[in-house]
N, C-alpha and C positions, 0 to 999 in steps of 0.2 A: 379403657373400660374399667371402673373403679367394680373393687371386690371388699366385702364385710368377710371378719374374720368368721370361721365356722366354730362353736366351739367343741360339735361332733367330734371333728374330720382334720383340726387345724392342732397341730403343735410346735412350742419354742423349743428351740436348743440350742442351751446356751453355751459356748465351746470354750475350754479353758478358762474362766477369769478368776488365774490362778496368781498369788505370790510371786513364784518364779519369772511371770511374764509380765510382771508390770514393775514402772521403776522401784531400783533398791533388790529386785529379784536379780537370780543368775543370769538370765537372756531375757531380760528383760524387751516389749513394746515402746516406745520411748512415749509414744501419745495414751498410751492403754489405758489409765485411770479414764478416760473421756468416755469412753463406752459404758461404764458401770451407770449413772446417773441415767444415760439412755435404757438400758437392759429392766432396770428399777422400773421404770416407764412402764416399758412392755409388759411383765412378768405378770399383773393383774388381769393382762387383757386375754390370757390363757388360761382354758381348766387344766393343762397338759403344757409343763414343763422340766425340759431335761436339761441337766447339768453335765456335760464332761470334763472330764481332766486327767491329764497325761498322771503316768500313775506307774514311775518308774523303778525295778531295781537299782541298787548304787552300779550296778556293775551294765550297763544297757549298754548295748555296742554304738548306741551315734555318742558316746561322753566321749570327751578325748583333752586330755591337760592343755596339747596347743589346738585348738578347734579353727576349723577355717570356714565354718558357715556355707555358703557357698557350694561346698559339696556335702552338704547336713551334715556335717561332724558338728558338735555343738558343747558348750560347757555341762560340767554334769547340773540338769535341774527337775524338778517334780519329782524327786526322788521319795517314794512312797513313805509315806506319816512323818514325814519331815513336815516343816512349817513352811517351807516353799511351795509346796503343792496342794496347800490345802485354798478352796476355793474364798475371796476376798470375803472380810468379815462387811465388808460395806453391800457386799447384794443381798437383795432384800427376801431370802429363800422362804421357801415356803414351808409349813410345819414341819411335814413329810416331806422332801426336799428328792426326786429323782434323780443317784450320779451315777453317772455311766465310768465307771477307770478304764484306761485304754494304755496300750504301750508296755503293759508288763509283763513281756516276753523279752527276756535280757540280749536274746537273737535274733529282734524282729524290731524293725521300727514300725508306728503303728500313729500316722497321722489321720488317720479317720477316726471317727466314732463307728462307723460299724465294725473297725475292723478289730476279730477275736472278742469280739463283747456283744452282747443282746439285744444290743438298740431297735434291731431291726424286727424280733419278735415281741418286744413291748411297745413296737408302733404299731404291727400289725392286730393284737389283741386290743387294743384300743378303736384301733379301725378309721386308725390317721392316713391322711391322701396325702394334705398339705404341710411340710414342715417351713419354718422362720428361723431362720439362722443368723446369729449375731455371734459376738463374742473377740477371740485371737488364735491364732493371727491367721488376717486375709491368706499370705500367701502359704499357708502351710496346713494346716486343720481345719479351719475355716472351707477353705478349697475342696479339700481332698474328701471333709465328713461331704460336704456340699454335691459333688459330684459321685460317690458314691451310694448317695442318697437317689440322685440321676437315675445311676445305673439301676437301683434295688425299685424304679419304678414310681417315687415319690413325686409328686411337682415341689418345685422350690422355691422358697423366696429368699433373696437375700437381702437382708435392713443393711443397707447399705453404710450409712452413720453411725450402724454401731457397730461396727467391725474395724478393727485397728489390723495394720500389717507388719512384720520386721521387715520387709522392704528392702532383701538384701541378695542378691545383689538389688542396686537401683532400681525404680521401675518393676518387680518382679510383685507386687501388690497391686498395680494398677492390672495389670496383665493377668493377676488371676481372676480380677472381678471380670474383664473380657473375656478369661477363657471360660468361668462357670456362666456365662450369658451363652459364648455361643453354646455350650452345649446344653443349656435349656430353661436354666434358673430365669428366674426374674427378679428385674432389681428394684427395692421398694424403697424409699423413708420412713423414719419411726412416726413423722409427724402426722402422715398420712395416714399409718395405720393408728396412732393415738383420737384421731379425729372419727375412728369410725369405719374410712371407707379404703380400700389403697388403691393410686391411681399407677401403676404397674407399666414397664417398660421391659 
């Protein structure tokens, strides 16, 4: 059953497409540049778009000199008003630009957007049902803003094309776009939503 965007009821968010996460950054996406051109797309077709990005002290407990990924320990990166975490000069923001910081508790890690930050009262004073979720990475914020969006009652969609993964271990990208399906999201194309209508799966 295809669905038109609301633009009541419907908002983007767009998640990290930050320096740090795309080639040349510290934990860099390896495909991430590929999403911007797609998000670019999008971002007209919303009155209501949000921007987040990890938004770290130097000292956050997942940094770690020898990082092993795998069990989130990670190189130190988006380390607040550094030029790794400032969001790419290439998306095409809007005057007034919505960013949500997230992760700047040096003793919390904090891969959602709702989590420690307001997202969830600046959706509701809007009086947004529906959030569009694109951005980096699938398996880690992407996911986690995704699903606790779930939980906070949201229906979701995930533009599936534009979301890039670290993908680490193997396979751990495909797997999260499975797990946010089964637990409720829906998974869309930009193309389908650029055409007007989404034919939703």
């Amino acid at each position: 059953m295809p669905y038109k965007i609301d633009p009541r009821h419907d908002a983007l968010i767009v998640v990290d497409v930050q320096y740090d996460f795309l080639p040349g950054g510290n934990l860099p996406v390896s495909d991430g540049l590929e999403v911007i051109p797609i998000i670019n797309r999008l971002i007209p077709q919303f009155q209501h778009v949000f921007f987040t990005r990890d938004w770290h002290p130097a000292d956050h407990l997942s940094f770690s000199e020898f990082p092993k990924y795998t069990d989130k320990s990670w190189p130190p990166h988006a380390v607040m008003d550094t030029p790794g975490a400032q969001l790419h000069d290439d998306l095409r923001l809007p005057e007034t630009p919505r960013v949500i910081n997230k992760g700047s508790d040096p003793q919390k890690e904090a891969y959602s957007a709702f989590q420690g930050t307001n997202l969830e009262q600046q959706l509701r004073k809007l009086d947004t049902q529906r959030l569009f979720i694109c951005g980096l990475a699938t398996d880690y914020c992407v996911k986690h803003t995704a699903l606790d969006a779930l939980n906070n009652k949201f229906k979701v969609i995930l533009v599936e094309d534009a979301v890039r993964g670290v993908d680490n271990p193997p396979g751990s990208a495909a797997a999260a776009v499975t797990e946010m399906y089964s637990k409720g999201a829906l998974i869309a194309n930009s193309e389908d939503l650029l055409m007007g209508e989404l034919a939703l799966r």
